[in-house]
C-alpha positions, 0 to 999 in steps of 0.5 A, a space after each residue: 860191076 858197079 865198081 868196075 864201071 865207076 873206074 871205066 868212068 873216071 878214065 872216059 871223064 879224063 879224056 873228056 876233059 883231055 878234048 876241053 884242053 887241047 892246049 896241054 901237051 903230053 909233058 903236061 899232063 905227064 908233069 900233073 900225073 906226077 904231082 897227083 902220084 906224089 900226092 897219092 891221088 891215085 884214082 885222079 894220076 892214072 887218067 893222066 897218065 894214059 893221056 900222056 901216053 896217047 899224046 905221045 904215041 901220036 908223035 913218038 917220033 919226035 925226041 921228047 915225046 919218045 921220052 914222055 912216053 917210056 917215064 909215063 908208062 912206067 909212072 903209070 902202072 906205078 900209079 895203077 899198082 897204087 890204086 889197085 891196092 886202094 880198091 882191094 883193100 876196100 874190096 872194090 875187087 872188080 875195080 881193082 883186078 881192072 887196074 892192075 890190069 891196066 897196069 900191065 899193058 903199061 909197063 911189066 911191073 912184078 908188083 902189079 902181078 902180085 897185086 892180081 893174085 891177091 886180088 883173084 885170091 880174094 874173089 875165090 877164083 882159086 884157079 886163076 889165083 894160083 895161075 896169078 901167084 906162080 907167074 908173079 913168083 916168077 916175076 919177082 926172081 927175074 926182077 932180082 927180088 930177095 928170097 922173102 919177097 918171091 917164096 911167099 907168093 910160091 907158098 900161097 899158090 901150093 896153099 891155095 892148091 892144096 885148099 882144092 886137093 890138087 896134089 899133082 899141080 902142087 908137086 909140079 910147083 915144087 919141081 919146077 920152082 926151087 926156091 919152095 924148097 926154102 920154106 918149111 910149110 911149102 915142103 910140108 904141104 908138098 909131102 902131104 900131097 904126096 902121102 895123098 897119092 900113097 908115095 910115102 918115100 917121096 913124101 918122107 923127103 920133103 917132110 924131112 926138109 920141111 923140119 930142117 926149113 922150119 924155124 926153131 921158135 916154130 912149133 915143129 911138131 907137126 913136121 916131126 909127127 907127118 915124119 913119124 906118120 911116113 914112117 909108119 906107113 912105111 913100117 918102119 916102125 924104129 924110125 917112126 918112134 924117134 920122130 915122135 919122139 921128137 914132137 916138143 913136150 908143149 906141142 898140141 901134137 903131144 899127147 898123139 904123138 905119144 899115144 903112137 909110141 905106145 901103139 909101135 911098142 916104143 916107151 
């Protein structure tokens, strides 16, 4: 809070000094925002920014200021997207969800969405986390971002899920975002879900796509030893044999894995 309340006083100290200074315009003080951006004085580029745009909502009908308005909306959710990384990183969390906040009355930026449910992450509010990380997700792909950018926020929205044992939002994630399926511990987690909720054959296909996702300089053992799991449970006993066979000789999955060939009669 005491940090929330030092970010609301800088802003108020702005406008402050906004009334001492009548002569500035909102191109001035759009100008001094940007000179602050560019010199990553972040905390000192938002309150300018947003005096800019006060300025020039007061006479957007004029030309110019029309155009100051749109270049410091922008500039300023930049500048908030800044800060607020600033403040979470030093875990001013209050301060910086604030921000990102602010942000976003400013300009629909998809970095400041991110930026929140990072931020909720950190504060354990699991819920608004999740609800935070699928609509940056989503934000991401219409804002035409590649693959590596959008999946891990999907990712952590089914991780954080899975934390709290929520098996039906995580299956609802992946059936209603696609690109989870490209991640190979996304997909595991949606099969545990599933084997949570005694679907096994569901369970199996997603386990069998998070094997063929998985990199192949990553420990697949988990992936093949949940296969053999699934199969067992589906007393499909040959089946459950070829996958833990499958778990690598190095893999901290080994030696269980083959304790349950010998227990399914395999050699």
């Amino acid at each position: 809070m005491k940090n929330l309340m030092y970010l609301l006083t800088a802003c108020l100290l702005g406008l402050g000094w906004n009334a001492q200074a009548q002569d500035k315009t909102a191109a001035e003080l759009y100008n001094e925002g940007v000179e602050k951006l560019k010199a990553k004085s972040f905390q000192e580029a938002l309150p300018l920014f947003v005096q800019s745009i006060e300025l020039a909502e007061a006479q957007k009908e004029d030309t110019t200021a029309a155009k100051v308005l749109d270049l410091a909306k922008s500039n300023g959710a930049v500048a908030a997207y800044y800060l607020g990384n600033e403040q979470r990183k030093e875990k001013q969390f209050d301060a910086a969800l604030a921000t990102f906040e602010k942000g976003l009355t400013l300009n629909d930026l998809y970095t400041l969405y991110s930026g929140k449910a990072q931020t909720l992450d950190a504060m354990g509010k699991d819920v608004l986390a999740v609800e935070a990380y699928l609509v940056a997700g989503q934000k991401y792909e219409a804002a035409g971002q590649p693959d590596d950018k959008v999946i891990p926020l999907y990712k952590k929205a089914i991780v954080t899920m899975y934390k709290g044992k929520a098996w039906d939002k995580i299956i609802g994630a992946a059936q209603a975002h696609e690109k989870v399926l490209a991640d190979a511990d996304a997909c595991y987690y949606v099969a545990k879900s599933y084997e949570a909720k005694s679907k096994f054959n569901e369970a199996l296909g997603f386990a069998q796509k998070a094997t063929a996702a998985a990199p192949q300089d990553e420990d697949l053992g988990k992936y093949y030893m949940l296969e053999g799991d699934l199969y067992s449970k589906l007393t499909k006993a040959t089946q459950a044999i070829e996958a833990y066979k499958k778990v690598p000789a190095g893999s901290k999955y080994a030696e269980r894995a083959q304790y349950n060939v010998k227990q399914l009669g395999g050699s």
